[in-house]
C-alpha positions as CSV (number, residue, x, y, z in Angstrom):
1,X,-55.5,-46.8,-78.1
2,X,-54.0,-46.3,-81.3
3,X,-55.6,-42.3,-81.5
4,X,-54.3,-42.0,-78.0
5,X,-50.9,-42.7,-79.3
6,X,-50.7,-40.3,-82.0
7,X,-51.8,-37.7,-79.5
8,X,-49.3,-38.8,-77.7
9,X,-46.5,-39.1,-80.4
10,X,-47.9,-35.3,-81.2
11,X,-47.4,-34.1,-77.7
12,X,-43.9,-35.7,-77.5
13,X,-42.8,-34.1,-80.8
14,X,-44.0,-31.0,-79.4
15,X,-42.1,-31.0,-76.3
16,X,-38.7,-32.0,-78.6
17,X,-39.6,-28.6,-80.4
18,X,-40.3,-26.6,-77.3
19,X,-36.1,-28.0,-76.5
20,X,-37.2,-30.2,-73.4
21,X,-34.6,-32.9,-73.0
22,X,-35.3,-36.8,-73.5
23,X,-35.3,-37.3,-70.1
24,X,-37.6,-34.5,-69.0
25,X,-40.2,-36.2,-71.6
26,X,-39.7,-39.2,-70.5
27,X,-40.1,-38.4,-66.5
28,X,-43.1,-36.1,-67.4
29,X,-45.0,-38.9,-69.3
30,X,-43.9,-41.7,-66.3
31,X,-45.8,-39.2,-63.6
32,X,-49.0,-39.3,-65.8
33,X,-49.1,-42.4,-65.4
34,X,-47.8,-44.5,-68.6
35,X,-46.3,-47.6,-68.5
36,X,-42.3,-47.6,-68.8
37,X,-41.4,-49.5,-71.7
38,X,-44.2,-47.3,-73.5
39,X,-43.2,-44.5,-73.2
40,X,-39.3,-45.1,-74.0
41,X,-40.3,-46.6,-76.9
42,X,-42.8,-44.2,-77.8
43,X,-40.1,-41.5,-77.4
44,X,-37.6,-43.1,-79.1
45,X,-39.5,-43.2,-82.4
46,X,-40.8,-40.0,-82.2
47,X,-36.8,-39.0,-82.1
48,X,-35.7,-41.2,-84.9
49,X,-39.2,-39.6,-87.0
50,X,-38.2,-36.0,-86.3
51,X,-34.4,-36.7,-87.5
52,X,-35.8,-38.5,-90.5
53,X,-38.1,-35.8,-91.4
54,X,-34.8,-33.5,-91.0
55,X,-32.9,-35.6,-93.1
56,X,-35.2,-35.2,-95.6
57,X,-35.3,-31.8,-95.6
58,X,-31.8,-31.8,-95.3
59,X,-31.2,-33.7,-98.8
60,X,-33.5,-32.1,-100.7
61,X,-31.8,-28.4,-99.4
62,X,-28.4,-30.3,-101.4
63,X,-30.3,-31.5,-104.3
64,X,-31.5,-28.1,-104.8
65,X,-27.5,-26.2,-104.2
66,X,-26.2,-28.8,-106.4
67,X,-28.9,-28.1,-109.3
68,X,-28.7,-24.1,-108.6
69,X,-24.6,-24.6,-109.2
70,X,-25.2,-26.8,-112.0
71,X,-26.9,-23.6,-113.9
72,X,-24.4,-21.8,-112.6
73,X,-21.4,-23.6,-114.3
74,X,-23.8,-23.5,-117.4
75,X,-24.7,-20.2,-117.7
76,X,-20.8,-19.4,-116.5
77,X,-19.7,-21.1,-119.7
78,X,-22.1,-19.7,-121.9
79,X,-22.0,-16.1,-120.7
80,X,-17.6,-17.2,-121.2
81,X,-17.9,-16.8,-125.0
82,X,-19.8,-14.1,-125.2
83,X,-18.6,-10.3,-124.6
84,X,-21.0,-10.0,-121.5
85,X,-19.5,-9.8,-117.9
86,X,-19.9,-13.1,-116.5
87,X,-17.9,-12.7,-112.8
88,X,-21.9,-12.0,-111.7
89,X,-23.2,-15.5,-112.6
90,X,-20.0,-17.2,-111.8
91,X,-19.5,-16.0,-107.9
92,X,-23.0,-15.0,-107.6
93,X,-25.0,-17.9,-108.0
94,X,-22.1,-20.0,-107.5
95,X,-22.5,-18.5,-103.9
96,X,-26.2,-19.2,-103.5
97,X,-25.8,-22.9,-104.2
98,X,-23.1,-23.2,-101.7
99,X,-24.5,-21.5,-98.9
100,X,-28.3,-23.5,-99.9
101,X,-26.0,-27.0,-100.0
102,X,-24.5,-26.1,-96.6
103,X,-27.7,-25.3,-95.1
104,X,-28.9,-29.0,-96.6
105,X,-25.6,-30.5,-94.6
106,X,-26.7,-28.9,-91.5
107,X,-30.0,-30.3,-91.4
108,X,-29.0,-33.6,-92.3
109,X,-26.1,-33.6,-89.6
């Protein structure tokens, strides 16, 4: 039983990827057969695992902006006192840690 619900969980996670709707899943498993309460349930948690594997993702996209801006207000300061052009480090990679912190919000959100 247990193997026929990870297939199961798989299939449903599949069908969430493929953009059918909750209820589409949910009508599609009741016409095979399955009982109710099982498959809203089953469902359910394979929703709140794919949003928690997203939110994962999601946080570690921010961790990552916030570290690549963190070198970037170091090496800004450093490059500062010396006579190199520093307007490179500062907007560039200033930019990239933005941009990979916003892409971290929208998986998380």
């Amino acid at each position: 039983m247990v193997l026929q619900t990870e297939s199961l969980g798989n299939f449903v996670l599949s069908l969430l990827e493929n953009g059918q709707t909750r209820e589409e899943i949910e009508k599609g498993l009741l016409e095979k057969g399955h009982d109710e309460r099982f498959v809203k349930e089953l469902v359910s948690e394979t929703i709140k695992l794919r949003q928690t594997k997203r939110r994962a993702q999601g946080l570690a996209f921010i961790l990552a902006g916030a570290v690549i801006c963190f070198i970037s207000f170091l090496l800004t300061i450093t490059s500062s006192f010396s006579s190199e052009s520093f307007p490179y480090v500062l907007y560039g990679i200033t930019t990239m840690g933005i941009i990979v912190v916003f892409c971290g919000l929208m998986r998380v959100f």
